[in-house]
One Martini backbone bead per residue (centre of mass of N, CA, C, O) as a GRO file, in nm:
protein
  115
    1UNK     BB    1   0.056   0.065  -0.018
    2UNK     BB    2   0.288   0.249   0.010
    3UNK     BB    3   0.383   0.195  -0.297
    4UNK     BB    4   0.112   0.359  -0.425
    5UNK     BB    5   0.137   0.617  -0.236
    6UNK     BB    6   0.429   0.718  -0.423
    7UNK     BB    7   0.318   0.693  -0.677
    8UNK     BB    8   0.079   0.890  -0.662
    9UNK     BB    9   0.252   1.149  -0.590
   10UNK     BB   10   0.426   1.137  -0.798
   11UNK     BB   11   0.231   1.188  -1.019
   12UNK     BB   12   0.133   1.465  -0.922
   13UNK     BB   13   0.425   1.601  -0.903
   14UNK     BB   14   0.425   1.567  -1.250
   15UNK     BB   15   0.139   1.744  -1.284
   16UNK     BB   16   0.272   1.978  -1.149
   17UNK     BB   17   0.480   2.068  -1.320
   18UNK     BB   18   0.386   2.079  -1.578
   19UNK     BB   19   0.174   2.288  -1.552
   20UNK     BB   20   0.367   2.514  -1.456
   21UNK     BB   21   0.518   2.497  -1.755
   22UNK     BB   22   0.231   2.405  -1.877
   23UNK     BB   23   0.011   2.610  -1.989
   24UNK     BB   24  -0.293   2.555  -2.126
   25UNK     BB   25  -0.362   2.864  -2.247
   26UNK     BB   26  -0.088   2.821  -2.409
   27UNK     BB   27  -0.197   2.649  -2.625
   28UNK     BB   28  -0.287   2.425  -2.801
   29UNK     BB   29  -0.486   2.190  -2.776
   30UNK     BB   30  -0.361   1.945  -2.990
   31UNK     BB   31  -0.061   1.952  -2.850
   32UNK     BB   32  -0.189   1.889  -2.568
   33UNK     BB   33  -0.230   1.634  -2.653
   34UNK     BB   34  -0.006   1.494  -2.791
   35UNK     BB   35   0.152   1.503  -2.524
   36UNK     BB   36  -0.077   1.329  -2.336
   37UNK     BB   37  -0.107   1.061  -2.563
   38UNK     BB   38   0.234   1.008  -2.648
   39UNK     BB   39   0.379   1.066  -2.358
   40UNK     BB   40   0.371   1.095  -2.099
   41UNK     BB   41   0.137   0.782  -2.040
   42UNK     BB   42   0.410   0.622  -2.072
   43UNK     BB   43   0.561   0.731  -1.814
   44UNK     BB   44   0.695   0.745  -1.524
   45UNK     BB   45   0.672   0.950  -1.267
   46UNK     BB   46   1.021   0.914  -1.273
   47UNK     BB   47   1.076   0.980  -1.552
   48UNK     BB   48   0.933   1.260  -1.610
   49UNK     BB   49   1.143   1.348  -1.403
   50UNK     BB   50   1.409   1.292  -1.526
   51UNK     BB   51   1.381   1.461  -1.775
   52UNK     BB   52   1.338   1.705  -1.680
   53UNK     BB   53   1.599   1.732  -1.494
   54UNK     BB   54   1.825   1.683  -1.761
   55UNK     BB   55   1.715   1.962  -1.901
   56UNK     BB   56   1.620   2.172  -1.635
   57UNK     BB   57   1.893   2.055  -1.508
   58UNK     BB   58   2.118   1.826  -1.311
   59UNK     BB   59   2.009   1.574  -1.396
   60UNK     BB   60   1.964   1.175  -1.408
   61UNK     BB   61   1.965   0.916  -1.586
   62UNK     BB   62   1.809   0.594  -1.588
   63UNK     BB   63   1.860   0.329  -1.774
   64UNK     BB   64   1.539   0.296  -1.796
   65UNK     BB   65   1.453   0.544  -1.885
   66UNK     BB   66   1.630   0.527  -2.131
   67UNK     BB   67   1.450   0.290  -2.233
   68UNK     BB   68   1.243   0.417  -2.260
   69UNK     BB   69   1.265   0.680  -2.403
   70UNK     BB   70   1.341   0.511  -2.690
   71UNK     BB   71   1.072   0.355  -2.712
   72UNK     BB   72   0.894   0.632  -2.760
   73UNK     BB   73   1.060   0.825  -2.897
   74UNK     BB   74   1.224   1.140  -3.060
   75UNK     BB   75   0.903   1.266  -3.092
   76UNK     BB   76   0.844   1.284  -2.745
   77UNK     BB   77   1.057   1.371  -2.672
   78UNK     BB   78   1.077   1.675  -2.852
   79UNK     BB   79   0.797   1.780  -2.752
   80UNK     BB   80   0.802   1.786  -2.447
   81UNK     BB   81   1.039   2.010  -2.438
   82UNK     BB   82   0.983   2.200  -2.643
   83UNK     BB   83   0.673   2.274  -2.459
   84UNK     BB   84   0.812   2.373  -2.235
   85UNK     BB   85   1.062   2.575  -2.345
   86UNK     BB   86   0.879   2.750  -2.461
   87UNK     BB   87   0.811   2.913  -2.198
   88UNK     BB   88   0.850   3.233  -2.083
   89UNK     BB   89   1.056   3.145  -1.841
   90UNK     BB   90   1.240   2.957  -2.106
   91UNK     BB   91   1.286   3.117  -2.359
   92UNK     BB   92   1.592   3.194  -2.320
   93UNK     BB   93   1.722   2.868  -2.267
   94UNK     BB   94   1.622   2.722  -2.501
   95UNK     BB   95   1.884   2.668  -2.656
   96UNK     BB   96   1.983   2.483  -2.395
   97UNK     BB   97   1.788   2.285  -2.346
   98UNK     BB   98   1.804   2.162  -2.669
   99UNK     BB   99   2.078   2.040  -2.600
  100UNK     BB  100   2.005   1.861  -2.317
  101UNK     BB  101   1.826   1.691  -2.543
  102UNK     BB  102   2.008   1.558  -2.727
  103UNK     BB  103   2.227   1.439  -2.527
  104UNK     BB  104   2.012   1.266  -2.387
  105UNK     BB  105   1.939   1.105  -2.624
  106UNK     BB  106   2.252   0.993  -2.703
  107UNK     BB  107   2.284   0.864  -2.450
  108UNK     BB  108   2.007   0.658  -2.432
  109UNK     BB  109   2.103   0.524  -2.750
  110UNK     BB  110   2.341   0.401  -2.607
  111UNK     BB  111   2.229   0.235  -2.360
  112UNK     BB  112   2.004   0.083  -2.540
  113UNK     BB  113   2.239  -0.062  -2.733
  114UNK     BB  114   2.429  -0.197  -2.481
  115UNK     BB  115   2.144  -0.396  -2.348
   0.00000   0.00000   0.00000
């Protein structure tokens, strides 16, 4: 029970960083379904944290979340990023998040290659 409500807070927690970052008024309603549709709910709610902060902090990514996210495909990361990125808080440093969704990407290509 312990890890099921562990699971579920940290959904919460997966949905609110989303929302805070990607308000929904601010894009076409089509976007925010295809981003919601083909990416968000394929991801556990660890590994959609793990890839936000690998882009726009310092964190790093677990290699089962690296070959999830290459089994995803790299229209559903590049997406997600790209989503976020657009958002007035951080379209300044769109260029670097843009750059270390590349990295992140070829990162977990390599990873799931060599597994």
């Amino acid at each position: 029970m312990a890890r099921f409500n562990s699971q579920i807070t940290t959904l919460f927690i997966v949905v609110a960083l989303v929302c805070a970052f990607v308000p929904t008024f601010s894009v076409k309603e089509a976007e925010a379904n295809l981003l919601w549709n083909t990416c968000l709910v394929k991801f556990t709610p660890k590994c959609a944290l793990d890839i936000i902060a690998a882009v726009f902090e310092n964190g790093t990514m677990s290699d089962p979340c690296c070959n999830d996210l290459v089994k995803e495909g790299k229209v559903c990361h590049d997406t997600l990023i790209k989503y976020i990125a657009d958002k007035p808080m951080l379209i300044a440093h769109e260029t670097e998040y843009l750059k270390k969704s590349d990295d992140l990407w070829k990162h977990c290509v390599s990873i799931s290659k060599s597994a």
